[in-house]
N, C-alpha and C positions, 0 to 999 in steps of 0.2 A: 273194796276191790283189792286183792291179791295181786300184786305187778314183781314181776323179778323172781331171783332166788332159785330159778329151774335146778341149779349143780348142786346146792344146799338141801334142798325140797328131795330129789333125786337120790341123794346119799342118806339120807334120812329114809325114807322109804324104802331101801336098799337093807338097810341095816334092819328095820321093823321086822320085815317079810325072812328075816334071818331066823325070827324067832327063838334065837338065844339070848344069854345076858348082854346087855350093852350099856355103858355109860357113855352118853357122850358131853362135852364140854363145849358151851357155844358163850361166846362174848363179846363184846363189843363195845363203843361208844355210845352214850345216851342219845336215844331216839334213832338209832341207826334203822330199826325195827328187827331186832331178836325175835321179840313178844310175839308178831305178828308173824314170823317164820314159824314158829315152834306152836300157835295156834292153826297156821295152817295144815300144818304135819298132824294134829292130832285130831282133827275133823274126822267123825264118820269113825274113829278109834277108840276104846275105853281109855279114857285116862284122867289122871287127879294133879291138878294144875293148882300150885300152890304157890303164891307171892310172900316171899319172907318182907315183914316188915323192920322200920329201921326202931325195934321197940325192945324187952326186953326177952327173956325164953320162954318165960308164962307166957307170953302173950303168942309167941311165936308156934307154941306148941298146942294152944289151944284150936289157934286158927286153921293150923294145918289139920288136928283133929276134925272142924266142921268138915274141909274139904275132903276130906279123905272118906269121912262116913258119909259124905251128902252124896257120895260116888258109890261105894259099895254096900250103906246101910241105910236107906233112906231115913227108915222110922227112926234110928238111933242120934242121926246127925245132927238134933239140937243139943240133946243131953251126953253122952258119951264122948267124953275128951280121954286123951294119953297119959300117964301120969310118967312118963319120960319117953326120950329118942330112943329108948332100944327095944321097947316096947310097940311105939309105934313103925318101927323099922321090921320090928319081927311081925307084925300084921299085916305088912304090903309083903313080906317074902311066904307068907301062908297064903297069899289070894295066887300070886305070881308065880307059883309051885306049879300050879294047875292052869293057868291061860294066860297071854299077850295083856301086859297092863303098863301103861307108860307115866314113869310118878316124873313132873316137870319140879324142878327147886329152884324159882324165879328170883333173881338178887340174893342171890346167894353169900356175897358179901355180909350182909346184913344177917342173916342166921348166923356166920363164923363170927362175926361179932357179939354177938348177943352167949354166944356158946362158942367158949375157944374148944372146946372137945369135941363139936360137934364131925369135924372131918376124919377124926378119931374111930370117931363111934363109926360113923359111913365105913371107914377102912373095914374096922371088922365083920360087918356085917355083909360085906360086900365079898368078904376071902371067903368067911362061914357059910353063908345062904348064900343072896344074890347070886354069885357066879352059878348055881346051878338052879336056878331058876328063868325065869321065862319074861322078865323085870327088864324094861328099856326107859332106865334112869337118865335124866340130864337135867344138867346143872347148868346153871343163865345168871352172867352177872355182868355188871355196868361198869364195874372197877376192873381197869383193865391190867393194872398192876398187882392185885389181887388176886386176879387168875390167873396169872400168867406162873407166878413167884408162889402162894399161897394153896392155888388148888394143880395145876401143870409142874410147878418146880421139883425139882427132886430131893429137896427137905421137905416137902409135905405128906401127909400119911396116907394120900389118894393118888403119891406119883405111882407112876406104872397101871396104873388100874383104869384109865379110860382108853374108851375101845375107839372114839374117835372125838376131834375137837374139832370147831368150826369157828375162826376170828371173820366174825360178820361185820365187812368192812361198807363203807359208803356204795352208792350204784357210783360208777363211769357215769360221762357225758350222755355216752350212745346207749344205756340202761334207764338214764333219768329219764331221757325223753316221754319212753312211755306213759310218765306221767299227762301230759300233756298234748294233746292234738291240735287244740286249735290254735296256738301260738305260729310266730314266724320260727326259722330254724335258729335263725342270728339273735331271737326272743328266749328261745328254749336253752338258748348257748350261755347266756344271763343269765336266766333263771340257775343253771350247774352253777354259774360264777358267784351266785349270792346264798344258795343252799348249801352247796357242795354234796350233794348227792344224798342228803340225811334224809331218808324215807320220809319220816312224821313232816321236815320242811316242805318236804315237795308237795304233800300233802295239803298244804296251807295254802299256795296258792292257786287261787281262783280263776276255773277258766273263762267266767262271766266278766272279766274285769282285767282291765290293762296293765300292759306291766307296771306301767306306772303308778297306777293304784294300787298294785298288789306290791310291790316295794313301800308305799306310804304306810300301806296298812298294816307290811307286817314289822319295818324298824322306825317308823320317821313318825308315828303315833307312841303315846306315850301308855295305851292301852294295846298294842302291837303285839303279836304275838314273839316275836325276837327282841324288841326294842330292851328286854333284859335279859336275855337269854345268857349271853356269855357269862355276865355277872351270877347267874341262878347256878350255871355250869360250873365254876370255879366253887362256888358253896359247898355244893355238894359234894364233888370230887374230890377237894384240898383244904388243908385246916387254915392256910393262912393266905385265902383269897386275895387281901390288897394286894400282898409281894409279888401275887404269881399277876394280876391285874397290873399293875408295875411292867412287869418284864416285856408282856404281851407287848405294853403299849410303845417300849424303847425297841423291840424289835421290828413292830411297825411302820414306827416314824422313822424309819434306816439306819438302826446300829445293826450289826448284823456277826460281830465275833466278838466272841467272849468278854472281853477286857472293857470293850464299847461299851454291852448291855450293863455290865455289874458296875463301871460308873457313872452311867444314865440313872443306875438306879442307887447309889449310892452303896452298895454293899462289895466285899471283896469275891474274886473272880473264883475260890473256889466253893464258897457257900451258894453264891449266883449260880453255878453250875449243876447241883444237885436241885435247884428248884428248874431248871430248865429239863433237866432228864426227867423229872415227871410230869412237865408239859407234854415232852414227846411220849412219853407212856401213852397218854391219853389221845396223843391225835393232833394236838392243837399246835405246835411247834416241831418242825423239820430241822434236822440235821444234813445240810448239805453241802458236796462236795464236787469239785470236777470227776466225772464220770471216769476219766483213768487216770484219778491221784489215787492212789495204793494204800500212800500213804494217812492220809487226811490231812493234810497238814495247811491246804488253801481251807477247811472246812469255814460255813457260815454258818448264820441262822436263820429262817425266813419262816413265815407263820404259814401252817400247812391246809389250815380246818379254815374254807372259804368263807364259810360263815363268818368267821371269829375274823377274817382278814376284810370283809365288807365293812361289818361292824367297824373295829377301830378306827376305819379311815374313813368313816363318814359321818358315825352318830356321837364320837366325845365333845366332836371340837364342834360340833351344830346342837347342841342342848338347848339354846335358847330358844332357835329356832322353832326344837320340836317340842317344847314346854309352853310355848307362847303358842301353840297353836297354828303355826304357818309352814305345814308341810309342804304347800304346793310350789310356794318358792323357793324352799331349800331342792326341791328335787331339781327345778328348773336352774334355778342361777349355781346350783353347785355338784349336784349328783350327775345329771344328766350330761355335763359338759367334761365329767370325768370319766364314765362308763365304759368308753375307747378308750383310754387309759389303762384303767383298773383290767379289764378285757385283756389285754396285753399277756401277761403272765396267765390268763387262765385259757386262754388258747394254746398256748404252748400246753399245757395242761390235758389240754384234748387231741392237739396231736399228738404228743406219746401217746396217749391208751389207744389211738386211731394205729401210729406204728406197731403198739404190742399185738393188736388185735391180727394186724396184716402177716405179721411174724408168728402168730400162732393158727394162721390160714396159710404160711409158707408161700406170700405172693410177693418178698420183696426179692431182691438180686442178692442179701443176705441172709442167713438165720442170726439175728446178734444177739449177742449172752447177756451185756451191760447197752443201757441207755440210760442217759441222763444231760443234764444242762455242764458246758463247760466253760471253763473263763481262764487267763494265762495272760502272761510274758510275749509279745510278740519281739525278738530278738534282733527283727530287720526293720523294725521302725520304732524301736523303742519306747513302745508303748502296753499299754493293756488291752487285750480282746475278748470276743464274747463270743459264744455258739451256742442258740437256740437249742440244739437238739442235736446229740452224739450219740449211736447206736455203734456198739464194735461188736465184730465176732473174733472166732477164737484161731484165726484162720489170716490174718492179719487184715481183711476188709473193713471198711464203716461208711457208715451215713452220713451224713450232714446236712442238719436241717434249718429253714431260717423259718419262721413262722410271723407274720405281718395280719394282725386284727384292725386296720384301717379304712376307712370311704376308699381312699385314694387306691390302684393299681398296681400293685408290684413291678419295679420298674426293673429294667435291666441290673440297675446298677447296684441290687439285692444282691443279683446271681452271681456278679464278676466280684464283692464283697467274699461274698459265702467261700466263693472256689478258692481264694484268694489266703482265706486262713485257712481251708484246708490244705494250704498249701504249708504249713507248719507243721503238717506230721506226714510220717513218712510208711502210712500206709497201702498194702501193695495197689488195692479196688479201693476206690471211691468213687462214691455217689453221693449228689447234691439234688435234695427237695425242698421246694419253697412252697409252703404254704400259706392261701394269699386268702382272705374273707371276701374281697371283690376281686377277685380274677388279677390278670397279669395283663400290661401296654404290650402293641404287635414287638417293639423293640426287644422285649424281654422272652415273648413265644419264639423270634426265629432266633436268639443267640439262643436257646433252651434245643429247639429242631438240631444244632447242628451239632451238639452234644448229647451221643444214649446215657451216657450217665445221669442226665438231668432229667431231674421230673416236675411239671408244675400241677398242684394241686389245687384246687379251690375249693373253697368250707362246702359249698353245696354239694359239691362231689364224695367228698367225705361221708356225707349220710347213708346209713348202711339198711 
């Protein structure tokens, strides 16, 4: 079943029904589901879908050969291979001359590898032919630094020449849902908190089975379908898995700027730092800052990719557990008692994309430009503070949010905190939202009534 992707899906169809040349560029994180965007786009369309493997250019050029003939040549499609790229580049722009054919080049990485000329070769073909022909090429690959730099950058011999690119990022909170009906909302809010939105995850869990089973089964099993995922993830993406497995795990367990991570891990701060920008290439590690530091110079580090942040902090240091066979008590005596915890930071998580979404419905009392989490100097009590959620416009207004994933109520004395460091900037409108998983005490509703600036929200309300 096809869930998501309407703006993708839409722009793609957009561009087909143009009926001119088009290259377009789609990529992503492994398992985000690309594959299954670009199969749905091609349904019901001619087209020759081709998965480069991670092998040599015999192999690659053969393979593509079957696909290609088993689409336009039936009879020929055992026997009849390419005996180069430019050959078979000039036989997709002789069908493509004359009707709508959409050639997909799946892991695309892995063809540039195997053939450093190959994006060479596409350039020319694509100035020569292609451009006047009828060829709706796109190119799909998992390396996300690879296409960014490689096939998007403008040292490469394909910059300028795609007519559209699409970074196919994770679904939202209020996107994943759809996955699931029969869960609770506060279930479905877990579930984003332990997938993080990766199509093929969401995929995995079962609506016949509890959460709790379905967290055993897919990390706290040693046949699990995640239980090695990060470790499988890092293989393939990076040459030197343990360093980047290293970093993951000191920024985890709460180092969080630079100096920290590189002597957690024993290496110096500026080698540590080039392996950390290729973490963030891929998704797995965030670069964060107070929302109006300019500068960067508070910046942290916190692990971005839900998944990869479940994992660490529950299945290294419980191995025994899940090797010996006793998942049911690791969930109970150690997973479960931390969930509201962990929870914490991925609620905040869901109220942003809840504020972005409000902000591009145009229903809050701002439009704001920047949101994000911020921390400081509080100069009247000399101490350090913290704010959930800072949204500004460009107009000197902002938000201020405090978000609370607790049993317990949100009590007053959330709202009189919140107001209270807003009271450390000296913008002209402000507004204070507390978003509460179990509602808010009468105490905290009527100080909220006697303040319009104040909004209280509850997760159930949230649901769109």
């Amino acid at each position: 079943m096809f869930i998501g992707r309407e703006k993708e899906l839409a722009k793609l169809n957009e561009m087909y029904y143009g009926d001119s040349f088009e290259l377009a560029v789609i990529y992503g994180r492994r398992r985000v589901g690309k594959t299954t965007l670009i199969k749905e786009f091609c349904k019901d369309k001619k087209s020759i879908y081709f998965i480069a493997r991670e092998a040599n250019d015999i192999i690659n050029i053969e393979n593509f050969s079957k696909d290609v003939f088993g689409v336009t040549s039936h009879e020929t499609a055992e026997m009849a291979k390419f005996t180069n790229w430019e050959r078979a580049f000039s036989y997709i722009y002789n069908i493509a001359k004359n009707e709508r054919i959409i050639l997909v080049i799946d892991e695309y990485p892995y063809l540039a590898q195997a053939n450093r000329a190959i994006s060479s070769i596409l350039q020319a073909h694509i100035d020569m032919e292609f451009k006047e022909s009828r060829l709706f090429l796109i190119l799909c690959g998992s390396s996300m630094s690879f296409m960014e730099y490689q096939v998007l950058g403008y040292k490469s011999p394909l910059y300028g020449r795609r007519t559209s690119q699409l970074k196919i990022k994770p679904f939202n909170f209020f996107e994943s849902m759809q996955y699931h009906k029969k869960f609770s909302n506060e279930e479905k809010a877990i579930i984003y908190g332990i997938t993080g939105g990766i199509a093929e995850y969401l995929s995995k869990i079962k609506d016949g089975k509890s959460l709790k089973d379905n967290i055993i089964d897919m990390f706290l099993n040693e046949s699990g379908h995640l239980y090695e995922e990060p470790a499988s993830l890092l293989k393939q993406e990076l040459r030197e898995p343990s360093i980047y497995n290293s970093i993951i795990i000191a920024i985890a367990k709460g180092a969080s700027r630079l100096n920290e991570i590189a002597t957690k891990c024993g290496m110096e701060s500026n080698k540590c730092s080039k392996y950390i920008a290729s973490l963030i290439s891929l998704g797995i590690v965030r670069k964060d800052k107070p929302v109006n530091d300019e500068n960067g110079r508070k910046s942290i580090y916190v692990v971005e990719d839900n998944m990869f942040k479940f994992w660490y902090r529950f299945v290294p240091d419980n191995m025994t557990h899940i090797v010996s066979g006793n998942p049911e008590v690791l969930y109970d005596k150690i997973v479960k008692p931390q969930i509201s915890n962990y929870m914490g930071a991925i609620f905040e998580q869901i109220c942003i994309q809840y504020l972005i979404v409000q902000n591009y419905k145009d229903t809050l009392p701002i439009m704001f430009g920047k949101i994000g989490r911020w921390w400081g100097g509080n100069p009247i009590l000399k101490k350090q503070e913290e704010i959930d959620i800072m949204a500004i416009d460009n107009n000197g207004s902002a938000i201020f949010a405090e978000c609370k994933w607790t049993n317990a109520k949100a009590d007053v004395g959330v709202l009189e905190n919140l107001i209270r460091r807003g009271g450390l900037f000296n913008y002209r409108n402000k507004y204070y939202y507390i978003f509460s998983k179990n509602g808010f005490t009468e105490k905290c509703i009527e100080e909220a009534e006697k303040n319009p600036d104040v909004k209280l929200i509850e997760f159930k309300d949230m649901i769109m």
